[in-house]
Steps between C-alpha positions, in 0.01 A plus 500: 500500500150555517369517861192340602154689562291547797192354397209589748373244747144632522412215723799601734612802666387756209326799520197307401510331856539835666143654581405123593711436751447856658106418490541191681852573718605088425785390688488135390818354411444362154354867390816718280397817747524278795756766615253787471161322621728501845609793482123633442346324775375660835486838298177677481527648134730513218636786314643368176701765314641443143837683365472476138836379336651451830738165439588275781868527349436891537419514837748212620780794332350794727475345812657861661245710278175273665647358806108429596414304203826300488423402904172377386582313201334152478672314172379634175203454292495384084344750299320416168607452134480768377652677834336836419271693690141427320542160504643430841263779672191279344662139611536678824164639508302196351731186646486385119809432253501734213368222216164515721451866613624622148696851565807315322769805512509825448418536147283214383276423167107551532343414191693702199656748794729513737418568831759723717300394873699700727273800353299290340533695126495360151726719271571816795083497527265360815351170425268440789201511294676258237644264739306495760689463821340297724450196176873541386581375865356157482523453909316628765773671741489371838428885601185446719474352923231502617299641236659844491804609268843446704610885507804564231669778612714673135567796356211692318552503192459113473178505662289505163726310245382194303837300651361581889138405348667174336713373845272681768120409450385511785738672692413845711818730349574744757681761337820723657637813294816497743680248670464617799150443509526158463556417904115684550321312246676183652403576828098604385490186268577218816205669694259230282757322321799234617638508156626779317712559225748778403676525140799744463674550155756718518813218532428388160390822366860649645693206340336533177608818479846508675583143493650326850743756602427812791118608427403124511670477853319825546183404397537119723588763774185687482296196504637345747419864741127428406493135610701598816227773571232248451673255733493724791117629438350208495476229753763224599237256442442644109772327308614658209648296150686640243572353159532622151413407104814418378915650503687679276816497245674838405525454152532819387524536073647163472244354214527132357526481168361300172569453161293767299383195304347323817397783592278531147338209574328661828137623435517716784611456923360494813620433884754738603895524502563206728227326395423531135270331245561498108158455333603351147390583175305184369683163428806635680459383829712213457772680293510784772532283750834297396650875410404660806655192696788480289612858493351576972685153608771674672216806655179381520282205568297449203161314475217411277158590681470144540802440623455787786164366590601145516778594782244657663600832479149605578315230628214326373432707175095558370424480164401880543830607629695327247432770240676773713853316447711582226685200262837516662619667840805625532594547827886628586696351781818749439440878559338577257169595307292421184420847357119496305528798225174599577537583863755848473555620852589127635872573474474756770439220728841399745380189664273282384283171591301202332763258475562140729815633651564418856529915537124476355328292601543469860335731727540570895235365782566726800297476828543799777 
């Protein structure tokens, strides 16, 4: 029986709330992040820190590896469709669904290319200069108070990608090369600034690579030792917020499979694993749809592009986004992912995200 989707609530308690509510510290009743504008009031600044591919399912199975984060756990936050990193990181940044800000998934079509934003390459090269950033991303991000950059505290090597461009105009990217800096630059940054943001990978770097078994735990551990070390440098009166992008499945090799002769009526693919779009070869957008839902029924949730935009999958859609979709998403609810030909090393992966399980697409809110 096919289960039913989490389909984003961008008006709700979504990631695209987030950086709003932190702004303004709400506590009104009728506002989704009543529960955190309360929670945020009194305090003097706010440290937000991001875990990429932290789930709220994850952490609510570790409690003993992060008994800090599981104390402070408000109830969890909906991620975005697709729940990957580019496009969540960019509805988190800009307060926009994806149909409006335009970084649609991981791989998406520009033109006659596709786009892989995370590095922000067209066929393994750099695209800045083709795609320029700063236009691709069709929001502003909400990455200025009071006319200075809020300080973004990452690794280095992101500092000068088109992806941090794209999501972080704006921003003042305060770069660590080891974690342990991170508690210094936190501490230097509040001097002139009562917001500050701090974006760690290595969760969903570790569970890519080792699914959700020990170096995951391992990895949640060591994260959790930073945010505990920024909790006792900075002030009681400094509250800090954790959340995340999106969860996890450990799907390991497990691929879904179609019919060779569906599969000759694809032009080429986009998306990812979790997530992926078939791009049909002209006039067979209807035929590949009734085989693709024919054959997936039992793994996947399949949609036409209109059919995906009209539940609102991604919001309000402009007419410049709605190039970057593919003809038919096929999105796996079982354990599973849609392997693209084109993209060799992607069965190294173990776990995976994109899809509109419950295990991705909810993400933790945590207040210390």
């Amino acid at each position: 029986m096919e289960p039913t989707p989490i389909i984003p609530d961008y008006q709700g308690r979504c990631l695209t709330g987030l950086l709003g509510v932190v702004g303004r510290q709400s506590g009104a009743t009728d506002d989704p992040f009543s529960d955190l504008g309360k929670a945020l009031q009194g305090s003097s600044a706010t440290v937000l820190v991001i875990l990429d591919g932290l789930g709220a399912g994850q952490l609510d199975d570790r409690t003993e590896v992060a008994p800090l984060l599981a104390a402070g756990r408000l109830a969890p936050v909906m991620s975005v469709a697709p729940s990957t990193t580019v496009t969540a990181l960019t509805s988190l940044s800009t307060g926009a669904a994806p149909g409006s800000h335009g970084l649609v998934g991981y791989r998406f079509a520009m033109d006659n290319a596709i786009l892989q934003a995370l590095q922000w390459k067209v066929d393994g090269r750099d695209a800045q200069q083709r795609f320029v950033p700063e236009v691709v991303c069709r929001v502003t991000p909400l990455m200025r108070r009071g006319g200075t950059g809020v300080p973004y505290v990452a690794e280095k090597r992101f500092e000068t990608s088109g992806f941090t461009k794209a999501h972080l105009t704006g921003s003042a990217f305060v770069p660590f090369g080891d974690p342990e800096e991170i508690g210094t630059l936190v501490e230097r940054a509040l001097v002139d600034h009562a917001f500050v943001v701090v974006y760690l990978d290595a969760i969903d770097k570790t569970a890519h690579q080792h699914g959700l078994e020990l170096q995951f735990d391992q990895a949640l551990s060591s994260c959790e030792a930073t945010i505990k070390d920024l909790r006792r440098r900075l002030h009681d009166d400094v509250a800090i917020v954790v959340t995340a992008d999106h969860g996890q499945v450990d799907v390991g090799p497990t691929t879904v499979t179609m019919n060779p002769t569906t599969l000759s009526l694809v032009n080429f693919m986009s998306g990812e694993g979790r997530f992926r779009w078939l791009h049909a070869h002209p006039e067979q957008r209807t035929t590949l749809l009734e085989r693709v839902s024919n054959e997936l029924q039992d793994s996947c949730w399949v949609y036409s592009k209109r059919q995906a935009i009209s539940l609102g999958l991604f919001g309000e859609v402009d007419d410049d986004v709605n190039d970057r979709f593919g003809d038919v998403a096929v999105i796996p609810f079982l354990d599973q992912f849609v392997p693209d030909p084109t993209e060799k090393k992607e069965h190294r992966m173990r776990s995976r995200h994109g899809s509109l399980t419950e295990a991705e697409m909810w993400v933790p809110l945590v207040v210390l």
